[in-house]
LUMSE-958834 format. One record per atom (N, C-alpha, C, CB): z, x, y; residue in one letter. Coordinates in pm, whole numbers, plus 32768, in hexadecimal, padded with zeros to 4 digits. Glycine has a CB too. Layout:
# LUMSE-958834
ZXYA...
END
This chain:
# LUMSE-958834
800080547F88X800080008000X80008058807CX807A7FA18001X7FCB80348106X7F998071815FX8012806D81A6X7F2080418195X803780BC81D8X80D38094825CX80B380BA82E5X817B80FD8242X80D080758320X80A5809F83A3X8109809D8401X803F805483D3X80FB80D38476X816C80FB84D4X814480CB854EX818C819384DDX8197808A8589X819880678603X8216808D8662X81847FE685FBX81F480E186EBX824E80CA8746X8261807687A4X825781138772X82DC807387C4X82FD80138821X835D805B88A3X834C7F9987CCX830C80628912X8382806E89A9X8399803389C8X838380958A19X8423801D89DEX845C7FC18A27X84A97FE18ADDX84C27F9889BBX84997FB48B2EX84F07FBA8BBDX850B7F608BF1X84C67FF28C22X85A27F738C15X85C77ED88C51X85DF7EC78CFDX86647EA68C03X85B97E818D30X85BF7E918DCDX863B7E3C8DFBX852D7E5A8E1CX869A7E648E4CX871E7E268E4EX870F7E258F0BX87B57E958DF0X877C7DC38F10X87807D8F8FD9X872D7D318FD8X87417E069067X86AB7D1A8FC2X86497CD28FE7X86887C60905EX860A7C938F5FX862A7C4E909BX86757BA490E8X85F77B0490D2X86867BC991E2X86737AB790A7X85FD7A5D90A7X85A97A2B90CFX85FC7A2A909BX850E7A0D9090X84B079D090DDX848F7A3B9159X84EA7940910CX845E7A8E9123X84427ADB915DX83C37B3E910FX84BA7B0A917FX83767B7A9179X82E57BBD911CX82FE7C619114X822F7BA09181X82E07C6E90BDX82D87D3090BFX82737D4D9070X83637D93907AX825E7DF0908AX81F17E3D903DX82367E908FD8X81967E9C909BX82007EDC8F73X824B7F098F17X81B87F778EC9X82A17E778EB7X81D27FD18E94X816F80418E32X81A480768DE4X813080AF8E65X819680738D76X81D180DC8D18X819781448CF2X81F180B28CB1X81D681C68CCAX819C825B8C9FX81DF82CF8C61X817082958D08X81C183128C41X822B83678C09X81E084248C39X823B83368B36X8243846C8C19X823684FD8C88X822384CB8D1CX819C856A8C63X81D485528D2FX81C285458DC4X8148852A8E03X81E785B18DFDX80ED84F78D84X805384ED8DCFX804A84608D7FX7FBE85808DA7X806A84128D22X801C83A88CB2X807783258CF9X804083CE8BD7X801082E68D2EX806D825A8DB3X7FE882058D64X806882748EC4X801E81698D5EX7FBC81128D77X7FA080D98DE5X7FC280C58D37X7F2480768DECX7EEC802E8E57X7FAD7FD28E88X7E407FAF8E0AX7F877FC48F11X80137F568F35X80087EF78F1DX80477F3B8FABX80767EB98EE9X807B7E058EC2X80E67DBB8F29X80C07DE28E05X80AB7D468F2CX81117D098F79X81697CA88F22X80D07CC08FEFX81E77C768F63X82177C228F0DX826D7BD48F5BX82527C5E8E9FX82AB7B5D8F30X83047B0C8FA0X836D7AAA8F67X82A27AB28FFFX83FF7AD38F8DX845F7AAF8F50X84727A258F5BX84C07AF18F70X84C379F48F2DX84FA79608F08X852279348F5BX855479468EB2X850E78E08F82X857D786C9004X8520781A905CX85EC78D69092X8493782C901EX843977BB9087X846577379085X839C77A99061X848276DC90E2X8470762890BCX845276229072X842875C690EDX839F761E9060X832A75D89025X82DE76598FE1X82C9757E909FX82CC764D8F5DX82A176A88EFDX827576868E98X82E976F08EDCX81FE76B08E61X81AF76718DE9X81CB76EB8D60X80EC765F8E1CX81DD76B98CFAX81FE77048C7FX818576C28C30X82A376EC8C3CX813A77358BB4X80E7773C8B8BX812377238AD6X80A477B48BCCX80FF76D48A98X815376C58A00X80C076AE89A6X81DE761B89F1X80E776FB8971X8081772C88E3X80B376FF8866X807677D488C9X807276858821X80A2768A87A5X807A76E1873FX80967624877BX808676DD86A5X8035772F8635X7FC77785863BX800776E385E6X7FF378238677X7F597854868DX7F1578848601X7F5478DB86FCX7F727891859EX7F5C78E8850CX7EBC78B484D4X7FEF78B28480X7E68792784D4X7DE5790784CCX7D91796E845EX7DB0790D8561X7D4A7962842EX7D0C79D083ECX7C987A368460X7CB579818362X7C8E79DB8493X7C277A508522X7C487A008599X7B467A5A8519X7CA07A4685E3X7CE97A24865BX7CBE79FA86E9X7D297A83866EX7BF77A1686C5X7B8A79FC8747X7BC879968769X7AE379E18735X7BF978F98725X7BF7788F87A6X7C7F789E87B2X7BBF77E48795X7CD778AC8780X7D5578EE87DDX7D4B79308872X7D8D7961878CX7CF2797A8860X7CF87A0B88B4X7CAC79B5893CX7C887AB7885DX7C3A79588916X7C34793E8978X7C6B78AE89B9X7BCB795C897FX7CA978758973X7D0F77E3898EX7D81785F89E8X7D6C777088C1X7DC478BB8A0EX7DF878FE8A2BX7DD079128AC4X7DF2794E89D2X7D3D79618AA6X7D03798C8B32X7CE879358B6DX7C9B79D48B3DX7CAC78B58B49X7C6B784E8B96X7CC377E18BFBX7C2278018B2EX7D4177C78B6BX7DD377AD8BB5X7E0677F18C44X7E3F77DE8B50X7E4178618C0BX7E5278E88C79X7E1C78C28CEDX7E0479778C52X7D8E78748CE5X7D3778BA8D6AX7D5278178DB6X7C5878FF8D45X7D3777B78D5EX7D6277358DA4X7DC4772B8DD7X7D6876D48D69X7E3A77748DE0X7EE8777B8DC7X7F0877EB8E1BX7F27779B8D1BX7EE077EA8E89X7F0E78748EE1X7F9578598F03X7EB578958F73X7FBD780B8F16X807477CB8F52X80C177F88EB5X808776CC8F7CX809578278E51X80FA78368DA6X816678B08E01X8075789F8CD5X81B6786B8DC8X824878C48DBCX82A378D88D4FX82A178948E0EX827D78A38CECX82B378B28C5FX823C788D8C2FX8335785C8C2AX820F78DF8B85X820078A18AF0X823F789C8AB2X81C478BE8AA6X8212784E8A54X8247782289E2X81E778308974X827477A089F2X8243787A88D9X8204787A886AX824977F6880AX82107910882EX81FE77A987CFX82787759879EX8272775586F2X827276B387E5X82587802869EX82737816863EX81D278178612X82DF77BE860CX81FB7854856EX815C78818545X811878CA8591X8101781C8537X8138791985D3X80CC79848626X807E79AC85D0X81037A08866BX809B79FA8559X804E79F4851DX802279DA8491X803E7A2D853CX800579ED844CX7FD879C683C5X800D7A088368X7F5979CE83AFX80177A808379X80A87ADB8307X80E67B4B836CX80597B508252X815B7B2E835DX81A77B6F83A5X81D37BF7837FX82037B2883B7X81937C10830BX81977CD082F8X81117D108311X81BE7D0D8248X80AC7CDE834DX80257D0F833AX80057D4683E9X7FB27C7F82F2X802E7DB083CFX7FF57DFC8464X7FA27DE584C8X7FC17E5A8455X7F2E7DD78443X7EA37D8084C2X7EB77D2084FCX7E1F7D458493X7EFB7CBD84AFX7EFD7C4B84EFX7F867C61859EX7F317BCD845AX7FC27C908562X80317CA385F0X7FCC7CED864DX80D97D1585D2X7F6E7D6D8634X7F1D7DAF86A2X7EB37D5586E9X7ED47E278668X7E8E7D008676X7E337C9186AFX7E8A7C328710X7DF17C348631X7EC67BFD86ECX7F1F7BA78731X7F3C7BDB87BAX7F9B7B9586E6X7F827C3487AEX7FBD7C988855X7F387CB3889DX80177D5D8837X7EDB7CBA8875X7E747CD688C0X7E6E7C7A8935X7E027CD48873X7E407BFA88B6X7E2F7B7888F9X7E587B408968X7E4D7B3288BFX7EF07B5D8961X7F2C7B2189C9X7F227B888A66X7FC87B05898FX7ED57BBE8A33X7EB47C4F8AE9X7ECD7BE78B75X7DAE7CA38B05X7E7B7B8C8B3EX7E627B348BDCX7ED07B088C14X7E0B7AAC8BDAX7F3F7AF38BB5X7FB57AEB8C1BX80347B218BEFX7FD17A5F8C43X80217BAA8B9BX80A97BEA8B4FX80A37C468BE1X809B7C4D8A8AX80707C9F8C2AX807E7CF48C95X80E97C9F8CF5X7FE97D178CD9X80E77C388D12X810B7BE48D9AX81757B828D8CX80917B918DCFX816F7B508CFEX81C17AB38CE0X820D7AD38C4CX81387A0E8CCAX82B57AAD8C6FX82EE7AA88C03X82B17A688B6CX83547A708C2EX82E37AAE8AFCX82B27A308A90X832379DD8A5BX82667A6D8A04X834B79718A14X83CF795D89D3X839D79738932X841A78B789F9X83A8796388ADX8371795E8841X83E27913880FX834179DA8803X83AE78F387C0X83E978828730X83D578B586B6X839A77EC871CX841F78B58653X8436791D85B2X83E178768560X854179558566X837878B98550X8312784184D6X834878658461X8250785684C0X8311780183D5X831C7862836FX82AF78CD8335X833E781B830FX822978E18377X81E1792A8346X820079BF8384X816278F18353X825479C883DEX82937A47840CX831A7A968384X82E67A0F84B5X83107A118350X83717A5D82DCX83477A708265X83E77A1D82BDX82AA7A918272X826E7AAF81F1X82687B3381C5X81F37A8381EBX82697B5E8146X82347BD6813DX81A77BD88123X82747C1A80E3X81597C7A80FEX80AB7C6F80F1X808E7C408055X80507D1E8112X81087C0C8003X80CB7BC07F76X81177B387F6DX80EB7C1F7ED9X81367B1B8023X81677A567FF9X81D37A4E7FDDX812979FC7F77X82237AA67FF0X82B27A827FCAX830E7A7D8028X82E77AD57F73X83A77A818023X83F57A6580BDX840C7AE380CAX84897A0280D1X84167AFD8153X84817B3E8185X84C27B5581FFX84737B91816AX85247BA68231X85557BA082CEX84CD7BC68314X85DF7C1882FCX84C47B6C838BX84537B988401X844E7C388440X84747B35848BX845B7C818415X84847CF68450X83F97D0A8491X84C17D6D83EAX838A7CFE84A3X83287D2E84DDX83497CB68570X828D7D2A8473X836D7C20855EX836C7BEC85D1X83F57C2D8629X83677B4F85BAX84647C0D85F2X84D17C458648X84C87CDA8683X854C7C3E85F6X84397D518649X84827DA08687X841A7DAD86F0X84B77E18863DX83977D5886EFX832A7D2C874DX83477CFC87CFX82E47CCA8715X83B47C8687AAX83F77C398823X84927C418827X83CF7B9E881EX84AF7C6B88AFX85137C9D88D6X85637C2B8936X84EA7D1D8912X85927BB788A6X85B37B1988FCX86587B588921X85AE7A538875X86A27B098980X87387B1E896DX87857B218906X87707AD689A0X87F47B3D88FEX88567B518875X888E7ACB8863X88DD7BC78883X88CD7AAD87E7X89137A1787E3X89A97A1C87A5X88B479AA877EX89997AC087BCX8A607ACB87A0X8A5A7ACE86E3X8AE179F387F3X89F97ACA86A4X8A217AA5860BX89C97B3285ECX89E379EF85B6X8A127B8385A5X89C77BE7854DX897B7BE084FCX89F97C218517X89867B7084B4X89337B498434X889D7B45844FX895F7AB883FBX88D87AD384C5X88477A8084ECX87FA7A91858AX886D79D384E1X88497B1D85A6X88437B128627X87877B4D865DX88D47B778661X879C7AE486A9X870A7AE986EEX86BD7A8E86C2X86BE7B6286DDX86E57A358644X866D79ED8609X866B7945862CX86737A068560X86D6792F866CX86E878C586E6X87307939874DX875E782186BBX872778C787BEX878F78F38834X873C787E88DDX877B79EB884EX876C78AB8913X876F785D898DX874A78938A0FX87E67832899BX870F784F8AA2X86FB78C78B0BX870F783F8B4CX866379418B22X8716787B8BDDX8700780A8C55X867078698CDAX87DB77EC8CBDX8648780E8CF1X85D7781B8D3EX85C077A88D85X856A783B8CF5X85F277B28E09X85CB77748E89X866876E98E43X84DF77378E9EX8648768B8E8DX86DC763B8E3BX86E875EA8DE3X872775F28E7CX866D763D8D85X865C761A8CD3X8670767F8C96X85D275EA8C95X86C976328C1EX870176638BB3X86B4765F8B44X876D762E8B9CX869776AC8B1FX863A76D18AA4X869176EE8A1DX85DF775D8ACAX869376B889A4X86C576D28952X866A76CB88BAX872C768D8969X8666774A8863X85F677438819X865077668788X857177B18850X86387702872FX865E76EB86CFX8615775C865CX864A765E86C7X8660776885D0X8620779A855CX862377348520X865178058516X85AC770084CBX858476BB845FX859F76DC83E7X851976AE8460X8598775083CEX853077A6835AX85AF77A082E6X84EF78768394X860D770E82F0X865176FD8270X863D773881FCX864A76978250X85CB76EE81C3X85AC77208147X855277A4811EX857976BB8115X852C77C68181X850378598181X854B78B38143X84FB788A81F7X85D678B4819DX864B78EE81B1X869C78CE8138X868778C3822FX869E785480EFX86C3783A8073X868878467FFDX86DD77E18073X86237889801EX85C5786E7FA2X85B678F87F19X851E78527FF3X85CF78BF7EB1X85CA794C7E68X855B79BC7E4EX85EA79317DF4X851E79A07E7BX84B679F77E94X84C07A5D7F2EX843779937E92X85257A517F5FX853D7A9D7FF6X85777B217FA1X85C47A428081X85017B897FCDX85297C017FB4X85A57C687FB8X84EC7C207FE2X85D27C26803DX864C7C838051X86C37C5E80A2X86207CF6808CX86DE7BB580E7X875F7B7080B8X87497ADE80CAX87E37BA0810BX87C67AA980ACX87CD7A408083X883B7A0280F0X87E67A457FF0X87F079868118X88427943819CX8852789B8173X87D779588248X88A5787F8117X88B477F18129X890B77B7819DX88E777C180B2X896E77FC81E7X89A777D08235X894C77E682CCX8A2A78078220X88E777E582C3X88A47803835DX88B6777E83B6X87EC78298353X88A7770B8365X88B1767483CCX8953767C8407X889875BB8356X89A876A68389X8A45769183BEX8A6076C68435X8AAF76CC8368X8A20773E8416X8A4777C68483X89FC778D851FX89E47885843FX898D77428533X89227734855DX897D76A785CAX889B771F84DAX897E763B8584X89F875D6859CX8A3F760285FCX8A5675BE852EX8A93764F85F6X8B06767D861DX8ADF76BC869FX8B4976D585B8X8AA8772586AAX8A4A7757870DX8A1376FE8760X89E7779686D7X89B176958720X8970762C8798X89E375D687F2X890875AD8744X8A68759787A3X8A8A756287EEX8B0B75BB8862X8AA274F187A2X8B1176268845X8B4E768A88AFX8AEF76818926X8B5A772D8878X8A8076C38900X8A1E76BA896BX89F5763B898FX89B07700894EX89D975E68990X89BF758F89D2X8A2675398A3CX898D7555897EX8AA8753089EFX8B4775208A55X8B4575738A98X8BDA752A8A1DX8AF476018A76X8B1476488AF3X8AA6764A8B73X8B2E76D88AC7X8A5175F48B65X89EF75C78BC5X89E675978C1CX89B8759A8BB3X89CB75FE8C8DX89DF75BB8D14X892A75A78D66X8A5D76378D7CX88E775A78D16X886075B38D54X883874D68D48X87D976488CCEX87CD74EC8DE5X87A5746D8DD0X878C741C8D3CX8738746F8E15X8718745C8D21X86CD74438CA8X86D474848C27X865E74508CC5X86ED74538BEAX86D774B18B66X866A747E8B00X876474BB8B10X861F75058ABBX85BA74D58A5DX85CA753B89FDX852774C48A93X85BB74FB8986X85B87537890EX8550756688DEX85DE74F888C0X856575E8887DX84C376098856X84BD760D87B5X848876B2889AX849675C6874DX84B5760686B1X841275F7865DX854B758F864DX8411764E8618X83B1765985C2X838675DC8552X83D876CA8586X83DE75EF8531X83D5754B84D7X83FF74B484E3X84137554846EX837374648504X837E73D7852BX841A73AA84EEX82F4737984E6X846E7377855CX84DD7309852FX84A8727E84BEX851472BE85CFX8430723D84E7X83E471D384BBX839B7208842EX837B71A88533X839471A283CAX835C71B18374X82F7714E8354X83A771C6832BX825E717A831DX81E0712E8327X81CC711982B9X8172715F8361X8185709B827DX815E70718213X80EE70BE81EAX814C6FF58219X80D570D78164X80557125812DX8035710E80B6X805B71AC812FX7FCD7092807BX7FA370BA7FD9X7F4B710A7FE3X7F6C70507F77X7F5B71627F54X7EF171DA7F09X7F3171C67E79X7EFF729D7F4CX7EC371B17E3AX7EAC71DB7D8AX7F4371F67D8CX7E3072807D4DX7F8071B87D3AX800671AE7CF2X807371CD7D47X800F72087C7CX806171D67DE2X80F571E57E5CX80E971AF7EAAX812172577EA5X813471497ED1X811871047F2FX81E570FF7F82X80B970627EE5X81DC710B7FF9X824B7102805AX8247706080A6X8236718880D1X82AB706080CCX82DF6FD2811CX82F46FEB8199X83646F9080ECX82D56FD58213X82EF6FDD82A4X838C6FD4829DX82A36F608303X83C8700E831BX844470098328X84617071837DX8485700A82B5X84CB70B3837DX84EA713883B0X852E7198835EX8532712C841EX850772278355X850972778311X85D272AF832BX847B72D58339X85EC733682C3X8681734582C1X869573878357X86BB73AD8238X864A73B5838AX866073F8842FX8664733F847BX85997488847DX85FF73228471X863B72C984C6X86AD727984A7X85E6727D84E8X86F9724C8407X87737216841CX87CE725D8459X87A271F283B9X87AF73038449X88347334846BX882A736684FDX886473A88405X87AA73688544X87CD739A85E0X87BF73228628X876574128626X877872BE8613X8749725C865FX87EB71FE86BDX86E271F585E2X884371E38653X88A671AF869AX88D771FE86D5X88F671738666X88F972A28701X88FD73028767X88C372EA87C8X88D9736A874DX887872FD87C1X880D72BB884CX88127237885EX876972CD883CX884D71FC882DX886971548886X88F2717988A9X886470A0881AX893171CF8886X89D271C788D8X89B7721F890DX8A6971D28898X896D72748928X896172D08995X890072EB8A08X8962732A8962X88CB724F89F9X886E72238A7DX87F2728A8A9AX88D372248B0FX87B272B38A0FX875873348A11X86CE72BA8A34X875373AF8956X865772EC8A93X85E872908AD3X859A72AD8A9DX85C1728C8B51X859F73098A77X84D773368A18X8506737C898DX844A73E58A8BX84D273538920X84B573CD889CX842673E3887FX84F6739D87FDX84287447888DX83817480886CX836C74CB87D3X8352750988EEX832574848777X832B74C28712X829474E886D1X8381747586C4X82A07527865EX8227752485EBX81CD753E8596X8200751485EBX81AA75B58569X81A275A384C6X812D75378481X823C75678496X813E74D78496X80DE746C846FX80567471847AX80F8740884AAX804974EE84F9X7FA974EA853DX7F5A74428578X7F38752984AAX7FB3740185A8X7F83737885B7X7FD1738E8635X7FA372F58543X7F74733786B2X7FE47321872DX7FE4728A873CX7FBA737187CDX8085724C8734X809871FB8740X811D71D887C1X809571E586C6X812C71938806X818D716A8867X81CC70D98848X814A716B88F2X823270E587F2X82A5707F87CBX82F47030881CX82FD70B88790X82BB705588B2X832B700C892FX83BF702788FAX83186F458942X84056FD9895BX84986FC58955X85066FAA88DBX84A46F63899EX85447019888CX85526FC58836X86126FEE8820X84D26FDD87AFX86456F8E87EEX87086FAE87F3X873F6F6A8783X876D6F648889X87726F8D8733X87856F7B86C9X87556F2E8681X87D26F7686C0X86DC6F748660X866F6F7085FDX86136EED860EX86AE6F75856BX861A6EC5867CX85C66E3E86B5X857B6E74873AX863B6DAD86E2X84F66E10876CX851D6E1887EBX85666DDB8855X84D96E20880AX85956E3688C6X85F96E28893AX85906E4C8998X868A6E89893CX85BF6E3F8A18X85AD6E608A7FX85DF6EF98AB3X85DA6DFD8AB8X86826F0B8A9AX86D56F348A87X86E16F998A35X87046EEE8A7AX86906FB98A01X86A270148991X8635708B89C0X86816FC688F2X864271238995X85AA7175897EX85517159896DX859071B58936X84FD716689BDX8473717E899EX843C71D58945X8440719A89FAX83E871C188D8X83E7720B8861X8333721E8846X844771AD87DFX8309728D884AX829E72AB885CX8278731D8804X829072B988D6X821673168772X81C473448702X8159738C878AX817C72B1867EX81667453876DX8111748D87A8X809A749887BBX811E74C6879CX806B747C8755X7FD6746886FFX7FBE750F86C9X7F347425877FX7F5175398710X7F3A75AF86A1X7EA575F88717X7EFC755B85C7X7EBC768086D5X7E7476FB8765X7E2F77658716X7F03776387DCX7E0F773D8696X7DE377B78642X7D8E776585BBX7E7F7822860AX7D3177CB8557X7CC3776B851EX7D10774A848BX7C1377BF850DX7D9E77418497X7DE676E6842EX7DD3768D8405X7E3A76C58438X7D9A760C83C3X7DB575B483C7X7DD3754E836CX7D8475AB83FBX7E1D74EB8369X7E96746F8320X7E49742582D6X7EEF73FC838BX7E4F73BF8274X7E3A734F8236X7E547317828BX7E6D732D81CDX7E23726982B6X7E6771FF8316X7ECB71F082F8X7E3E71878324X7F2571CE834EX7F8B719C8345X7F91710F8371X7FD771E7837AX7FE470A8831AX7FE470158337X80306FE583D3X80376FCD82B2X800A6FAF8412X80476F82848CX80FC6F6F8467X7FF06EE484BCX81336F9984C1X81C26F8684D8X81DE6EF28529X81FA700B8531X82196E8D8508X82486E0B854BX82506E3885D8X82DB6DCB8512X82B96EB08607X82DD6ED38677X825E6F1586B5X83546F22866EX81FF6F3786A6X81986F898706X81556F358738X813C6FEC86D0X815D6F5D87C4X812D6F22883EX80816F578861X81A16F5588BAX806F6FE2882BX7FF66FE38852X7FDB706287D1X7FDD6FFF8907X7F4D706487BDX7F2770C28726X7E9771008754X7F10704C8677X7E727186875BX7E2271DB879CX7DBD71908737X7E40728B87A3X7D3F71878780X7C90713D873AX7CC471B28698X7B9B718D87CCX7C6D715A863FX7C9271BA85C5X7BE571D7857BX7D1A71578541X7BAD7211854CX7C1C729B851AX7C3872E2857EX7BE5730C84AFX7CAE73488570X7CE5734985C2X7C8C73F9860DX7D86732D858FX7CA67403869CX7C7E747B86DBX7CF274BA86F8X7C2C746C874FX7CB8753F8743X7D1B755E876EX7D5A751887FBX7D0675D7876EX7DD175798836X7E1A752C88BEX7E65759788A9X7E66748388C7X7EA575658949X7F1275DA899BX7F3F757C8A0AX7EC0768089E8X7F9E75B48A1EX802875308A7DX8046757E8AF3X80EB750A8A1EX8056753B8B58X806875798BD4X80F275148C18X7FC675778C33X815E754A8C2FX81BD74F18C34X81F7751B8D02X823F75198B92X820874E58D64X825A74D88DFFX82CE74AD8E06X822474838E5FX82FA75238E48X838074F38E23X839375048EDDX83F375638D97X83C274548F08X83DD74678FB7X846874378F88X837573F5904AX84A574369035X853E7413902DX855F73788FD0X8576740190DEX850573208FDAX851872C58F84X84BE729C8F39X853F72718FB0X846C72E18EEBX840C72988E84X83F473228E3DX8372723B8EC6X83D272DB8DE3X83AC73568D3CX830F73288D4AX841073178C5BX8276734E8D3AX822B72DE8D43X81CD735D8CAEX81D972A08E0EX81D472E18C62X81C5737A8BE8X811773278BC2X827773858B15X80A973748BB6X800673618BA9X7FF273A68B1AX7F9F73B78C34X7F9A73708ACDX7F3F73CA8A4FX7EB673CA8A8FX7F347376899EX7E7E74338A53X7DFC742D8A8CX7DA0749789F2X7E0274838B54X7D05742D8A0AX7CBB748989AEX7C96750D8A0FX7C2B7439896AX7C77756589B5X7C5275EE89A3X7BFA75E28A43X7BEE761788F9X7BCD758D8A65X7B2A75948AEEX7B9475678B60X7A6C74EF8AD9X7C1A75518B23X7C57753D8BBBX7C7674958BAFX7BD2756C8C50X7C1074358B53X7C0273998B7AX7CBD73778B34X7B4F732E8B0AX7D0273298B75X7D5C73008B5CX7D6E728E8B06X7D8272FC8BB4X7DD4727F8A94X7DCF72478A47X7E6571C18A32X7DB072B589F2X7EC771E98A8FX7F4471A18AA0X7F8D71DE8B12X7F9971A38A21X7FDD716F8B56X806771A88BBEX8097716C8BADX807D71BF8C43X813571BA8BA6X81DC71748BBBX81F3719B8C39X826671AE8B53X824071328C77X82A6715E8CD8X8343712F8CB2X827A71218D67X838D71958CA6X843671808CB4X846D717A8D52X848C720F8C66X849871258D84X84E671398E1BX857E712D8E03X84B970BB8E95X85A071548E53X864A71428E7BX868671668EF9X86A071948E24X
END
């Protein structure tokens, strides 16, 4: 087997003041500088964030350019978002060099956030294991837990609270995981979400997790599933109705769907807004049967899309849009 090596520099810039623009170059000795980049800290009002569902692809061309084309429509982005599956096996080099490429158009200038999929915990013959190629790629905050640290955790940006969940239960449980074994990750996970969130003092809060809460009906030759909601959503969903969380962005499914309002396990008014990412890479799903609760279901079969979410002093106003820019759904949350 081939091994390959990758470095990674890291520098951290400390003082900054908010909402505010600077230039920045990196280099090493006394002659090797790059071109200057600009960049601009957190604290605008009004700010647009860029959310990418499933890019994991076998040839990353319409990624790469759902990316640039985004980017270029989206000059106001002040955050991305990965929301899991970056890529397609998470020990395979190319695919991470391909990937980092991709994102050029706005890795120089604009934070990213990422989300732990389960195809990041693959090895190169299909089997489990710890993400070590994503965690040591992305350099998210700590979450205080050794075990698991880095593979959820939380940030605030502008006076949203961002909080990004691990899915990857059965990954993590599964006997085939090369090198450990995590059945307690939800307990540990639990415990953690509702610290952080009591400890929340930001307007808004939105959640980010890899795997749909909702579960979709599907016959195929001898398996067939029942609509409902899956074990993440029994066990986070009433969290987020006692903790007044406004958006969950999830998905995995490669389908984009927007579930409206929903609070213990119905719809409310009152409750999260719950929104299936759809999908950003040439993956793609069996149908999935309509959910009772979905309010709106991307033309099928399905394309790609990418989400562009504003965040002003009082409205969330969250858009999907195909790949050419044409828009495909809007929410607005106010308060």
């Amino acid at each position: 087997m081939m091994v390959s090596t990758t470095y990674i520099h890291e520098g951290t810039l400390t003082g900054l003041t908010p909402n505010t623009k600077y230039e920045y170059r990196v280099g090493y000795g006394s002659d090797r500088r790059s071109d200057w980049y600009s960049l601009e800290t957190a604290g605008a009002s009004v700010y647009d964030v860029l959310i990418y569902p499933d890019s994991q692809s076998g040839d990353y061309s319409q990624w790469e350019e759902i990316v640039k084309d985004s980017a270029h429509r989206n000059p106001r982005t002040a955050l991305y978002i990965s929301m899991g599956d970056l890529v397609d096996n998470g020990e395979q080099a190319y695919q991470w060099r391909t990937w980092l490429n991709s994102i050029r158009p706005l890795s120089a200038n604009v934070p990213l956030a990422t989300t732990l999929g389960n195809h990041e915990m693959y090895t190169l013959d299909w089997k489990m294991r710890e993400p070590y190629a994503y965690l040591n790629y992305f350099a998210v905050p700590p979450n205080g837990n050794e075990i698991f640290n880095r593979r959820y955790y939380s940030y605030d940006f502008g006076d949203v609270h961002y909080v990004v969940l691990d899915t990857m239960l059965y990954e993590s449980n599964h006997e085939d995981n090369h090198d450990t074994y995590h059945p307690d990750l939800y307990d540990a996970q639990v415990q953690w979400l509702r610290q952080d969130l009591a400890a929340n003092t930001k307007k808004w809060t939105v959640v980010l997790m890899h795997r749909d809460p909702f579960q979709y009906a599907f016959d195929r030759p001898g398996v067939s599933r029942d609509v409902g909601f899956d074990d993440e959503g029994v066990l986070f969903m009433p969290i987020f109705d006692e903790f007044n969380v406004d958006l969950v962005l999830s998905a995995h499914l490669h389908t984009y769907r927007n579930r409206g309002h929903v609070r213990n396990f119905d719809r409310a008014p009152s409750g999260p807004l719950y929104i299936l990412t759809g999908i950003a890479g040439d993956a793609r799903r069996p149908k999935w049967k309509q959910h009772p609760l979905d309010v709106y279901v991307a033309p099928q079969p399905e394309t790609n899309n990418y989400m562009a979410m504003t965040v002003t002093p009082n409205k969330l106003i969250v858009k999907s849009f195909l790949p050419d820019g044409t828009q495909l759904d809007e929410s607005v949350i106010e308060k």
